[in-house]
N, C-alpha and C positions, 0 to 999 in steps of 0.2 A: 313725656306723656305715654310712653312704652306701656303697658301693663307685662308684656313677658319677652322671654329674646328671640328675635329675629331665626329663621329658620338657615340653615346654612346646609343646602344641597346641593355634593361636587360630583359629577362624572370625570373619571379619571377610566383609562387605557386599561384594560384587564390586565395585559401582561405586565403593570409599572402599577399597578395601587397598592402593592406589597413595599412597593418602593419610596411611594409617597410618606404609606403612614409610617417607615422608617426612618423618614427623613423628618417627620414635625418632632420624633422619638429625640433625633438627635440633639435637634433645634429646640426644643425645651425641657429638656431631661427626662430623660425615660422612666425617672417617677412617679413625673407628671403626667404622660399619655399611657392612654389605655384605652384596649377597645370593649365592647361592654357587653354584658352579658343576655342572654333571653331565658326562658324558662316554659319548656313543654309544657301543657299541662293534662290530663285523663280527659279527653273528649268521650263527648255518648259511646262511640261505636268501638274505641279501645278501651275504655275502663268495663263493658260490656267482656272482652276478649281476654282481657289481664286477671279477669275476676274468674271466670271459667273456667280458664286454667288452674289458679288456686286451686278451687273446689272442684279439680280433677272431674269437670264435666266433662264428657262427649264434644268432641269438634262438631260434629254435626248439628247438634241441640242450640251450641252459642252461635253459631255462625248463623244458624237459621234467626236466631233473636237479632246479633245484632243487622242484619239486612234487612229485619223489619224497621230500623231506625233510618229513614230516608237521608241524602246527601243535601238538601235542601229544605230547609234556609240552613247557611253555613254554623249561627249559633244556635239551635236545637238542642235542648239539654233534656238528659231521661225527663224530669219531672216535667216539661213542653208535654212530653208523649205520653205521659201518663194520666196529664190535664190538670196536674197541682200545682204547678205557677201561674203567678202573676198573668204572665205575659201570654199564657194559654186560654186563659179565660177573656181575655179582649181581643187573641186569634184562634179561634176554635179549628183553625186549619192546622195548629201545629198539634195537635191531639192526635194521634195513631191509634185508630180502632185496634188491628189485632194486637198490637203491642199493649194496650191495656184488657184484652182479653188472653193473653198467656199469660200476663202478671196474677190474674183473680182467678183463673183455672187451673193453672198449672205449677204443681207446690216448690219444683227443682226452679223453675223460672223467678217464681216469688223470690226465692233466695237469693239468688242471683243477683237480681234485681234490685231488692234490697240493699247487699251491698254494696254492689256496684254505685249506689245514689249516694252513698258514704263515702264514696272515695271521690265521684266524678270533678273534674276542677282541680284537682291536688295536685300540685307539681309532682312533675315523673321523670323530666330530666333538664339537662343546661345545655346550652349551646354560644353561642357566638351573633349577635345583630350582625345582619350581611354589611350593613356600610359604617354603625357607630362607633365614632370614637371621642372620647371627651379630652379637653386636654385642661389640666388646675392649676390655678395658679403657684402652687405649693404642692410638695410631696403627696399624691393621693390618698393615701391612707390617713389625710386631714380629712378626707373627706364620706371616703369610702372603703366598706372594706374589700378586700383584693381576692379572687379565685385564680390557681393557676390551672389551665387546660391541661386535661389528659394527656399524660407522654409529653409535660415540659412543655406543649408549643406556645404559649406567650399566655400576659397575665390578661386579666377580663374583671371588670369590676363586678362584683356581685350586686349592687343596684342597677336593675333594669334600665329604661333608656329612660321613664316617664318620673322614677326616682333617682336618677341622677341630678335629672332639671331641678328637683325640689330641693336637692341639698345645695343648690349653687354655682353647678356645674353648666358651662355648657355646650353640649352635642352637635355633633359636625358629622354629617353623612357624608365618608369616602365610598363612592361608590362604582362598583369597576361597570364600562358601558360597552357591550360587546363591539357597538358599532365604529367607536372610536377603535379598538382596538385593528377592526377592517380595513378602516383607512389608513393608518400608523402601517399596515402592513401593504398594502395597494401603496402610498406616496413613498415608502423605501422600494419595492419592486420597481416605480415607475423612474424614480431621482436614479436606481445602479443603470437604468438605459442610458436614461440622459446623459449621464456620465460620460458613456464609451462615444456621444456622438458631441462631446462637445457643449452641450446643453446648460444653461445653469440649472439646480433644481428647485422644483417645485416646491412653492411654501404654500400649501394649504391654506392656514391662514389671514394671504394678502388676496384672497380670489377677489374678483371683479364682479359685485355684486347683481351686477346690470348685462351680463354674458348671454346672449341669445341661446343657446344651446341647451341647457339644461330647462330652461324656462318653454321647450320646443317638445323635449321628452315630457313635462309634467302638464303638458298639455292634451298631450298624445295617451295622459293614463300610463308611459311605460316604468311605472315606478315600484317592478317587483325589488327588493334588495335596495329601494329605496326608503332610509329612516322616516318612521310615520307615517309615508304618504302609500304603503304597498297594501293595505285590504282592498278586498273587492268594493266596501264601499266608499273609500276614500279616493278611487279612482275613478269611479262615477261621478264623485263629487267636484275632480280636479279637473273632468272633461268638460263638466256645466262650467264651472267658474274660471277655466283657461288663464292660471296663472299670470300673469306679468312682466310682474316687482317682487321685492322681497318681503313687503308690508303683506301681498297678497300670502304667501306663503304662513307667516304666520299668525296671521288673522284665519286662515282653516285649521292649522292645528290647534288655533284656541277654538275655533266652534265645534272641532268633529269629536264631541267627548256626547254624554248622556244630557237633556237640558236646553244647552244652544245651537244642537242638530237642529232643531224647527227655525233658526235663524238664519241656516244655510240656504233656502228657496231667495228670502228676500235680499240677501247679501249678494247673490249670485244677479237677481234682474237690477240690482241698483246702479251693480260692478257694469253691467253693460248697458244701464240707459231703459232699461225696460219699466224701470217701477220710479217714479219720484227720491230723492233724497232728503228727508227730514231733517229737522233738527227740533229739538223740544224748545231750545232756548238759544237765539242766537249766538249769544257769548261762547256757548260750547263747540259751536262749528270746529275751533282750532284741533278741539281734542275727539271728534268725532267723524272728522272726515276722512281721515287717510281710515275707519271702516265704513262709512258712506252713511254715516246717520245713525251706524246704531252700535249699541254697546257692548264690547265683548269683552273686554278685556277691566281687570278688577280696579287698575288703575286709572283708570278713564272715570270711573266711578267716585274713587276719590276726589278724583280733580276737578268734576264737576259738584261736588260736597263744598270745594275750596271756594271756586268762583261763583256759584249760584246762593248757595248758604251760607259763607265767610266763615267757613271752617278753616283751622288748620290744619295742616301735615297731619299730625301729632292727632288729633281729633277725629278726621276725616278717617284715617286707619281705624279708629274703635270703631266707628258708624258701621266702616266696613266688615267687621268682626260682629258688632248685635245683629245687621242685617244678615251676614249669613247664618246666624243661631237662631234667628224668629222668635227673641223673647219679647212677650207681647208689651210687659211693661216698660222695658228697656226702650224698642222701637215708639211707644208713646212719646218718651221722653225726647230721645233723639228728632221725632216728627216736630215735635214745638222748637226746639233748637233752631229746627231747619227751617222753618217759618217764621222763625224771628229774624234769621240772617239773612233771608229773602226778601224780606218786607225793607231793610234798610235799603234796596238796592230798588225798592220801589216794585216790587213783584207781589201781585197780589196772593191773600192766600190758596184760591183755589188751585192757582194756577203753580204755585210750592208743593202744594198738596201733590198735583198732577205728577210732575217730578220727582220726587222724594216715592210715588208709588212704582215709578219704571225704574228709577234705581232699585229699589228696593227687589223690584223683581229680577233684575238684572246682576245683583248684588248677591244671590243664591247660587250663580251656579258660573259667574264670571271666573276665565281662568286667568292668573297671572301674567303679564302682557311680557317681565323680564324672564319667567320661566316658559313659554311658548316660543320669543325670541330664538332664546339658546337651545333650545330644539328645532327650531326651526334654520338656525344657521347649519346644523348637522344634518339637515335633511337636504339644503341646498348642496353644501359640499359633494354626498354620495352622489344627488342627482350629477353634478358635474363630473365626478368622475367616471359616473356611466356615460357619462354623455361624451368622454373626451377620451377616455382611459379605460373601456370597457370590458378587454381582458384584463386588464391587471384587477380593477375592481371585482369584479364576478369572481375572478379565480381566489382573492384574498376573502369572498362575501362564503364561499361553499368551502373553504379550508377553517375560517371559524364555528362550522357546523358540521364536520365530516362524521359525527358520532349520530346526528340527528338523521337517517335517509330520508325521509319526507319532503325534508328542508334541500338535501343533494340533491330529490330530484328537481325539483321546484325549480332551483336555482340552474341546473343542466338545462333543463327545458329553457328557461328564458334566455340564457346562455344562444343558443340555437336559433331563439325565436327572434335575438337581435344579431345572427350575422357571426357568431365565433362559432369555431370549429372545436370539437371537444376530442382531443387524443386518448388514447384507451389506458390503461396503466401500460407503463414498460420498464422492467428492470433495469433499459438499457436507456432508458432518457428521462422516468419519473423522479420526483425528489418527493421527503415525505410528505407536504404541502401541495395542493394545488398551486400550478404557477404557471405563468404566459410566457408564452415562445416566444422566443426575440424573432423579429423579423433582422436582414440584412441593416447591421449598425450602420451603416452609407445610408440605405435609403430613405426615400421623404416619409416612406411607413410609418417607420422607427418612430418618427416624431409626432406620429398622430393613433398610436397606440398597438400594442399587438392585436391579431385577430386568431389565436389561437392559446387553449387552455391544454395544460398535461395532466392528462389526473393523477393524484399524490395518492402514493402509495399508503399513506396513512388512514385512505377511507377503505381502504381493504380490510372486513371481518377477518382475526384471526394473525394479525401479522400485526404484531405490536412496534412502537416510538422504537422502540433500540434496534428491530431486524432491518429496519427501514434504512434507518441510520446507518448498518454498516453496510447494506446494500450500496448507499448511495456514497459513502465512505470506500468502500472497496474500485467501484466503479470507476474512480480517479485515476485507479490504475490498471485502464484501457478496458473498452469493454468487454461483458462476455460474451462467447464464443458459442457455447453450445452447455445442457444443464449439466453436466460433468465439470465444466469449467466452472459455473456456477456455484456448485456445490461447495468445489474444492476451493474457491477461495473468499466464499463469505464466512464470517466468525459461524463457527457449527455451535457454540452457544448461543447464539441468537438463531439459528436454525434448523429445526426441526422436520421432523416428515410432516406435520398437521401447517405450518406454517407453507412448506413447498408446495403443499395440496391445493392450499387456499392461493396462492401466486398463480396454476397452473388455474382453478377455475376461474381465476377473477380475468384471465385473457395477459396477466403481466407479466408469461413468460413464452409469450406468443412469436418472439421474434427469433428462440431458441432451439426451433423446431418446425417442421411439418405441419404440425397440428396440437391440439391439447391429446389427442388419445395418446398419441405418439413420447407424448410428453411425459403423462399417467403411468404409459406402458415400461417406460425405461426409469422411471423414476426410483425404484428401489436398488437397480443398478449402480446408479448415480451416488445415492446416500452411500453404500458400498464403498464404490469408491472413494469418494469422500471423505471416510471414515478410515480407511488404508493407507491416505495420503498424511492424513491427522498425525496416525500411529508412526509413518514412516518420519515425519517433520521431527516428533515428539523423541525417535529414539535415534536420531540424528542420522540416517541412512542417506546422506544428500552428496552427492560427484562433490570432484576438491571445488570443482567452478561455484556451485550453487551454496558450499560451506566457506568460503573465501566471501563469496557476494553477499552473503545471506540472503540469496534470494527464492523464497514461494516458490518462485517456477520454477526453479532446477530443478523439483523433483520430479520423478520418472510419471508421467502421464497414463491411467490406465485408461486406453482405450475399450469406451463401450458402442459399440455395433446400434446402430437406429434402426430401430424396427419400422417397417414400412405399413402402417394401419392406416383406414380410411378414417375421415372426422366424424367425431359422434353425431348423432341427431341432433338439429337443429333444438328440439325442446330439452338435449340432455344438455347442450352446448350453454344454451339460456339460464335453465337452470343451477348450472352452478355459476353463472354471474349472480344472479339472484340473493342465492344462498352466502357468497362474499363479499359484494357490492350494496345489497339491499334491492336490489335494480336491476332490471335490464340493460346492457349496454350496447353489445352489436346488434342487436335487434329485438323484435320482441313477438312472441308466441302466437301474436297473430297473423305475423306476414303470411303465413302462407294461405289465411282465409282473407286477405287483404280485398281482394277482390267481389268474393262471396260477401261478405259482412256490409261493403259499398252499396252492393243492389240493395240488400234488405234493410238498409238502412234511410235514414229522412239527409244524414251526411255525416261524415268523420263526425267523431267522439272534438276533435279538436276545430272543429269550424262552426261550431254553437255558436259560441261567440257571434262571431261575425253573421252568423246566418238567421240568429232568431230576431224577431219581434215581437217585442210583448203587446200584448190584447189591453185596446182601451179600458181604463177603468170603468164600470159600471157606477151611472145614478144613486145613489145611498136614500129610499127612501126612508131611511129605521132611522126611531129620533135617539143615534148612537155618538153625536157631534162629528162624525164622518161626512162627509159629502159625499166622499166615491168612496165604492167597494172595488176591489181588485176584480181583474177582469178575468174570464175561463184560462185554464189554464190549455195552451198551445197544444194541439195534436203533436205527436214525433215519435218516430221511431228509432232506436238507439240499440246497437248492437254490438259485443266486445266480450271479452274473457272478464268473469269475476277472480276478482284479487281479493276483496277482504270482503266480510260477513259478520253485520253488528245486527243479532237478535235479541229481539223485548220482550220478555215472555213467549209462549206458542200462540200469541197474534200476529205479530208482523217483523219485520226486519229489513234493515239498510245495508244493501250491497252497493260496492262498489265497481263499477265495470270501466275496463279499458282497451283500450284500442290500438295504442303504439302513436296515436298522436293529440292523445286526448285521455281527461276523465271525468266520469260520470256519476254521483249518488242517485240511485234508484231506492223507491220504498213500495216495500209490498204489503198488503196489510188484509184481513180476511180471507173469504177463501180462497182468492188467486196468492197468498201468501200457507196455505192450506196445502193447494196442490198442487205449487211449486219447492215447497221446501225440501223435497231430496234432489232438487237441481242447485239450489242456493249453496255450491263449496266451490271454494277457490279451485280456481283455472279452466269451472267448468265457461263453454264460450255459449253466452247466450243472444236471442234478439225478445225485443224487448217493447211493446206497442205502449205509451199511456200518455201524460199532460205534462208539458213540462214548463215548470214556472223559475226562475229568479227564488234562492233560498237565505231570506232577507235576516232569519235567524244563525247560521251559519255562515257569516261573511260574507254573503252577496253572490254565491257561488250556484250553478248550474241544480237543478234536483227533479227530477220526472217520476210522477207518480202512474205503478205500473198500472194498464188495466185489462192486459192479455201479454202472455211471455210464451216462451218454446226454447229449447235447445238450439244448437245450431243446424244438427243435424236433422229435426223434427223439419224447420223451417227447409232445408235446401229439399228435402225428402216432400214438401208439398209444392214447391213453387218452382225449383228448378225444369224448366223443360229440356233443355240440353247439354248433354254432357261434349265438348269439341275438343278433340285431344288434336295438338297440332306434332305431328311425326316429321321426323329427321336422322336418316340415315338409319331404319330399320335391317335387321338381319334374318338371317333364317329362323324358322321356325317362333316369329313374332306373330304369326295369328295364333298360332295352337296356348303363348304365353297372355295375349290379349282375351282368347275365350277364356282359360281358365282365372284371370282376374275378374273378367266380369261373371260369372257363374255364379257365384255367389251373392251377389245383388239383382240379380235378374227378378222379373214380378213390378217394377215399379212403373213411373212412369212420364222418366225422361229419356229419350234419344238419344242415340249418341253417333258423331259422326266424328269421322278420321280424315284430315286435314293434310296433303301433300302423301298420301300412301301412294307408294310404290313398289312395283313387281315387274319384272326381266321386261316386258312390253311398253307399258305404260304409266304414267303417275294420273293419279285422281282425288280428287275427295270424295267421299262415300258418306252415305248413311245408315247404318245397319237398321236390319227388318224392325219389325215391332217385337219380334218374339226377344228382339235383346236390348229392349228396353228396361230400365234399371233404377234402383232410388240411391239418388246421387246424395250418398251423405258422406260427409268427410274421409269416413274411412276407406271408400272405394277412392277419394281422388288422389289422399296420400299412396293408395297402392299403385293407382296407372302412373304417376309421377315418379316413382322409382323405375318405370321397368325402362328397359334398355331402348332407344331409337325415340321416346317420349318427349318430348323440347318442351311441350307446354300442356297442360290439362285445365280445364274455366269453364264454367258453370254459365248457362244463359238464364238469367231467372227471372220472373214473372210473378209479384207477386200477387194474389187475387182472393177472397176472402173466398172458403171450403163450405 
């Protein structure tokens, strides 16, 4: 009763899918498998670019045309924006004013344009389908003809994936799954512990589907770096419905798609007893309770075709097929079907009628109950292994994305936020993977997971897979000693001055030295010798000991002298984490307004979460089928350093600001976006007054809209009232160094008092007069904070509208 074949979708292990489709290669002749090919074709906005060039336009002229062609809707074609298709006169949205006003004013544009409508849609290049592969029953070229890949790498049928099908072939998506791969690498880190303590290992596989533990995490929402279940909204979602089972599990990954999210409320009161459990028709209870009355799943759909209507299998499938296409004559057809097979069983027809309409609706957007399963068993797994094996998992979850920072940081932070320790890179203990620190193989630890992460030398900008490699290769034999050591015996092919640089900022070669300056400062030294030692090895210059042994170390050591330098600033210190990491690591830019930023703020950048509540929804009298409208958005005040800056034209713009324990999207828009925009660039540190709501577009994630901002230093410059330096161990001549720091800030109008001053008689606090009263902005507190006998400098602040 088939009408076509069966879809066959495989996740396979990134590092092994190369390995699979060599192995079906083997297993049925390499004639016969192949994987298949795709075909670019001139989209609006490059055949716009491709054509411009031809006709040796001006970059400027095409680039301005094609940025008049919008990114949305994804199939947009010139004649859309020109308004000569079909499909543009039944949406007049896809029509593009000025774009049809350069085409009739401007004669270079015409041209252009012209062309370009000639070429658009034409194949431009070949590639490879990410997962297809067909495999024939007979030598391929019965079937299809053959493309070999550029540079030899393997053959690719020249029929697409949709003319493969037609000729008889059929296609099997091998497709690599990052997340399987995470785990592949978390259960061999976790099985080489078990190992050393005796342990059998762990088979993924046989988990124990009914495990309290992970079912405790996905109730708690901790499921960042868990498969499916880590959006902001899916975490809301898993807080209302408090998992279970494992039916629970994936019955939300079939509803949290576009569709049977409005199904998610009533799933959730039914699952706890709040709302009735229906059933349309007795009979079906079997196949609709384990989701509590209602339908999610595409299967369930058939089965009720089976027993309510006397379909078959074979039948039931097609029903399922017209109803998700909505051809009206089809579903006619189908509808009497179902009303005839209903009526044998004694069911009237309205009451068929009734059913066959909730299928039907149900039937549009139900996902497959054996594909939600098998992602849903991959979601259970992570969550256990978070839940049981934390480091190993986290450290295997941020070594599969070390190329991504966003993702590094995301997964550090959570890292953090559940209890593991993150170590810094070290030459002398990282490998080029993120990986978990053994705790003592004795102890009862060992068996309930490590609680510490090394960072791998591989998420270091600038220091590529192979320096890594014989860093941690060389390492075997004994660690180094100091960066001369260093130097001299990592492969100097894999080692460069830009690679030593990137080490020395990223903090990885912190335990080699004093400091990074210290490190910086001898470091040309170092290559020197290095390079001495090279020549010496090279022209055979080694004691008869070191030439008998063949050993590296025989050779003569040239000693370089450590220069004794103070550590750079704290924001130079930072920034070249930044610069090699992506990130922040020993701290971050705002510690030292840690304080400052606290007062003027509503609370950390990272206790939103926990600290907001959202504002009852509002009444909906507009007749819009809403009931409630969203509620005002929350006063707050939100204060931190901008990091990144996305501007939309010269109206408004989305910055982002952080804090060291948290982050924030802020949007500015009119004129507080007017006469704020020469503060909007990264690192300037702002505070920041407006509303802040839940951003239900954007993953459910934090977003305050501004509606008053300042610098940081505006802000401490009006609210601070007191400057209180706390002194410690002052020497001579510390008042005449104290006037002349604050002389230059004087005229403002905060105080300041001196906290433990002492002089040959007595110790006091004081409060100097009013005449040296001063405006406390950053810059003065960085200065009294360096000067000598100074222990602490803090801002008392007050803030109050001007």
């Amino acid at each position: 009763e088939r009408v076509s074949m069966p879809d066959f979708d495989i996740d396979f292990c990134m590092d092994r899918r190369d390995e699979v489709i060599d192995y079906v290669a083997r297993k049925y002749g390499r004639d016969r498998v192949s994987q298949i090919i795709t075909y670019g074709s001139m989209a609006a906005k490059a055949v716009l670019r491709d054509s411009g060039r031809v006709l040796s336009m001006g970059y400027g002229q095409v680039d301005k045309l094609a940025k008049m062609v919008p990114p949305r809707p994804l199939d947009l074609t010139l004649s859309d924006a020109l308004g000569r298709s079909e499909k543009s006169k039944k949406e007049p949205d896809r029509v593009v004013r000025e774009f049809c006003e350069a085409y009739e004013q401007d004669e270079d544009a015409h041209a252009l344009i012209d062309l370009a409508l000639k070429l658009e849609n034409l194949t431009r290049n070949a590639g490879k389908h990410a997962g297809g592969v067909v495999i024939a029953p007979t030598p391929l070229t019965d079937f299809a003809p053959l493309y070999c890949e550029a540079g030899g790498g393997g053959v690719v049928t020249q029929y697409d994936k949709d003319d493969v099908e037609a000729v008889g072939l059929v296609k099997f998506d091998f497709l690599g799954l990052r997340t399987l791969t995470i785990i592949d690498w978390a259960v061999k880190a976790i099985n080489a512990r078990r190992a050393k303590t005796g342990e059998a290992p762990l088979d993924i596989s046989t988990l124990p589907l009914d495990d309290p533990a992970p079912y405790e995490l996905l109730k708690k929402a901790q499921t960042v770096a868990v498969f499916q279940l880590e959006s902001s909204g899916m975490q809301r979602m898993l807080k209302d419905a408090k998992p279970d089972r494992f039916e629970d599990i994936i019955a939300l990954v079939a509803l949290y798609r576009p569709g049977p999210m409005d199904l998610i409320p009533s799933f959730v009161a039914r699952k706890h007893g709040r709302e009735e459990v229906e059933y349309p028709d007795p009979r079906v209870e079997p196949i609709l309770k384990e989701t509590y009355g209602i339908m999610v799943y595409q299967e369930q759909v058939m089965q009720m075709a089976q027993i309510v209507g006397g379909y078959s299998l074979g039948g039931a499938d097609l029903l399922r097929r017209a109803m998700g296409k909505k051809k009206l004559e089809e579903m006619a057809k189908e509808r009497a079907k179902f009303r005839e097979g209903a009526a044998k069983d004694g069911l009237s027809g309205e009451k068929a009628d009734s059913i066959f309409d909730l299928m039907e609706k149900f039937a549009g957007y139900g996902f497959n109950k054996s594909h939600a399963a098998a992602y849903a068993l991959v979601s259970y797994q992570t969550a256990w292994l978070k839940a049981h094996y934390p480091a190993e998992f986290m450290a295997a979850t941020i070594s599969s994305d070390m190329d991504n920072t966003d993702k590094v940081v995301t997964f550090l932070d959570e890292s953090r936020a559940i209890g593991i320790t993150v170590q810094p890179p070290d030459v002398n203990a990282s490998e080029y993977m993120f990986v978990a620190i053994e705790p003592d193989a004795l102890s009862a630890a060992s068996r309930q997971g490590a609680r510490t992460i090394q960072y791998g030398l591989g998420a270091i900008k600038g220091v590529g897979q192979g320096a890594c490699e014989s860093i941690v290769a060389e390492r075997a034999n004994g660690k180094y000693t100091d960066l001369a050591d260093f130097c001299r015996r990592v492969d100097p092919t894999r080692l460069n001055r830009r690679v030593l640089e990137a080490l020395i900022l990223s903090g990885a070669l912190d335990a080699l030295a004093a400091n990074r300056a210290s490190l910086m400062l001898q470091l040309p030294d170092a290559i020197k010798a290095a390079e001495q030692h090279l020549r010496d090895r090279q022209s055979g210059q080694n004691d008869m000991f070191g030439a008998a042994m063949g050993s590296a170390s025989a050779t003569p050591v040239l000693e370089i002298e450590l220069p004794t330098v103070p550590e750079w600033p704290l924001e130079q210190k930072l920034q070249g984490e930044r610069d090699t990491l992506g990130h922040y690591l020993s701290g971050h830019p705002t510690d030292p307004w840690k304080d400052e930023l606290a007062q003027l703020s509503t609370c950390p950048l990272g206790e939103i979460v926990d600290r907001y509540q959202p504002p009852k929804p509002r009444r909906n009298d507009n007749d819009d089928g809403n009931r409630f409208r969203r509620g005002p958005d929350t006063p707050w005040t939100v204060a931190g350093m901008v990091t990144a800056v996305r501007k939309r034209g010269d109206s408004d713009a989305f910055v982002r600001l952080e804090d060291g324990s948290g982050i924030i999207e802020v949007s500015f828009f009119g004129e507080l976006y007017q006469q704020m925009a020469p503060l909007l660039t990264r690192d300037e540190m702002l505070v920041v007054d407006g509303g802040l709501r839940i951003d239900e577009f954007s993953g459910g994630g934090f977003q305050l809209r501004a509606r008053s901002a300042c610098s940081l230093a505006d802000a401490c410059r009006r609210h601070a009232r007191l400057l209180q330096l706390k002194l410690n161990g002052i020497g001579p001549g510390f008042v005449e160094q104290l006037q002349h720091a604050l002389a230059g800030y004087r005229g403002g109008r905060t105080s300041v008092t001196l906290h433990g001053y002492r002089n040959r008689h007595a110790q006091a606090d004081l409060e100097l007069g009013e005449a040296w009263r001063v405006e406390a902005i950053p810059e003065l507190l960085r200065t009294v904070r360096a000067m000598p006998g100074v222990q602490a400098a803090r801002l008392r602040i007050v803030k109050q509208q001007d």
